[in-house]
Each structure stands twice: as structure tokens, then as C-alpha cells.
Steps between C-alpha positions, in 0.01 A plus 500: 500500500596150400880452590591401138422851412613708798840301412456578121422868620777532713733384290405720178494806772886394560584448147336868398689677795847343434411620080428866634843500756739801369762297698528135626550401872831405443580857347379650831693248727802579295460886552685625288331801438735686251611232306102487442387860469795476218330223316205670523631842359667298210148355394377832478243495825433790691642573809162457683498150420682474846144562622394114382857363599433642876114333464667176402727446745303673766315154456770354618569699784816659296545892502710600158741750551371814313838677470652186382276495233510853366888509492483196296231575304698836419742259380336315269317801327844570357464148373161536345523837361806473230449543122569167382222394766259728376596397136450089610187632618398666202558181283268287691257738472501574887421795675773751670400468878501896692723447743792629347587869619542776189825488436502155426199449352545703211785301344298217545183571344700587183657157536139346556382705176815343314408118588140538435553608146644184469210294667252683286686405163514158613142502627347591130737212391345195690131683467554445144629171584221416699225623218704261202511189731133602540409523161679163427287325772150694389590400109557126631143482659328629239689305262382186727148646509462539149627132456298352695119712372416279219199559301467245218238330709295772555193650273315811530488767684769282762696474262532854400543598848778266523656707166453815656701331808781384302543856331482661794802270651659568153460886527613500876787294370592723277500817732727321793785399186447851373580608855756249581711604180444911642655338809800362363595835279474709813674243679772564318498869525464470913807260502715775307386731749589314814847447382544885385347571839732217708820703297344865585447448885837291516665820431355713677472253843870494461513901486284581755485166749807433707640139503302449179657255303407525091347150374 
């Protein structure tokens, strides 16, 4: 192997391991192994992800403290698993993680339920978005396209092709505005909804999720 590339090699292989560490060398040195099952727990990992912690350090000749890492792992479950973080959760459009134990996780899957009704609204909002801002750019090009196809030079059958060209730009034109004006109608509807829906879920978050505070 040329050493150019054994360096190059070497070098990625370093850069790929440190991307794939669960914890940095300095994390392990530090040892503080509840403060860091904590952090863990309040991320919503698993419990088992001491497994990779103990592979990573065990590189660096560091044994993690399993106890440690439970108790404070316990600790910061009770951080992850509240209602108003399963309600953040839900208005991101992120997933619940399973480590919280039944009697919390109940309260906040309702909470999750709550914010995601919120993401969804908003979601069909900016798709809608999206499809106008769309529309507007298709409509552009063709307009540009049908600008720039001139046939007045042309004869024959070239020149009837180039017709049937231009109609067919005109046509497609005339679908994407038909579509872009569909757009902005039920644009309008999807806004009203989102703001009935913001007002609905306020209410009820600050029913049903402690510390909730009504926006």
C-alpha cells in the first residue's frame, strides 16, 4: 500500500470511529457515570445503551460504573417521561421512545397525541405551501418556454409541430394556474384550521399537562 493511502485510510478509519463513539474519551476520563446515564435517560435511550458506553471506554482502558449509571439513568427517565415532553415531542413530529414504565407513559402518550395534532395541521399548511410556490415556479418556465418557441420562421409540417408545441405549453399552463388558484382556496381553509386547532389543543394542554402554560 502506498503510504499516501495507508495515511488517507487510517485517518478516515479514525474519523468513522470517533462519528460512531456513544461517548467521547473525555466523558470516560471524567467518569461520571450518573450524571451520564441521566443524560442519556433524558434523550430517551434505552438503558442498554450502557452496553456501547462500556465498549467505548473499554478502548480506553476505562471500566464505567454500571450502578452509577442505572441510578442515574432512573433519574433522568423522570425527566424524559412528563406530559409536556411527550407533547414537545408530538409537535415535532417525533416518536415517544419505550422506556418510560406504565404509569408514566400513559399521561404522556396523550400529551404526544395532543402536540401532534398540532404538527399535522401545520404540516397540510406548508404542503400546500410548498405545491403554490411550486406552481408559481412551473407557470414561470413554461411561461419562459413558450416565449422563447417561435414559429414565424417555420413552414410545413415544422411548423405545425412547433403549433402543437406551443398549445401544449399553453394547455399545461393552464392546468398548473388552474391548480395553483385550488391551492390558494384550500390554503385558506388549512390556515383557519391550524389556528382553530392551535386554540383547541391550548386548552386542553393546559387541562391535562402540568406546568403548561396557555399561548
Amino acid at each position: 500500500m502506498k503510504p499516501w493511502i495507508y495515511v488517507v485510510s487510517v485517518v478516515l478509519g479514525a474519523l468513522l470511529l470517533a462519528g460512531c463513539e456513544t461517548v467521547s474519551k473525555e466523558q470516560c476520563v471524567a467518569g461520571d457515570w450518573s450524571e451520564l446515564g441521566r443524560a442519556d435517560a433524558a434523550q430517551g435511550h434505552p438503558s442498554s445503551r450502557f452496553e456501547d458506553v462500556a465498549k467505548d471506554c473499554g478502548r480506553h482502558g476505562i471500566t464505567p460504573d454500571p450502578q452509577a449509571y442505572l441510578a442515574g439513568w432512573n433519574s433522568g427517565v423522570l425527566l424524559y417521561c412528563t406530559p409536556m415532553n411527550g407533547f414537545g415531542l408530538g409537535r415535532q413530529n417525533r416518536p415517544v421512545s419505550p422506556i418510560c414504565p406504565p404509569h408514566l407513559a400513559g399521561e404522556v402518550e396523550d400529551a404526544h397525541r395532543l402536540g401532534t395534532r398540532i404538527w399535522v395541521a401545520r404540516d397540510r399548511v406548508e404542503r400546500l405551501e410548498r405545491r403554490i410556490s411550486d406552481r408559481d415556479r412551473q407557470i414561470d418556465k413554461l411561461r419562459s418556454d413558450l416565449d422563447r418557441l417561435d414559429c414565424r420562421s417555420l413552414k410545413g409540417d415544422e411548423r405545425a409541430d412547433c403549433r402543437d408545441r406551443r398549445n401544449d405549453l399553453r394547455q399545461k399552463m393552464q392546468d398548473a394556474r388552474f391548480d395553483l388558484q385550488s391551492a390558494r382556496f384550500e390554503l385558506n381553509d388549512r390556515r383557519r384550521d391550524y389556528e382553530l386547532t392551535l386554540a383547541r389543543v391550548d386548552r386542553e394542554a393546559a387541562r391535562t399537562i402540568p406546568g403548561y402554560v396557555p399561548q
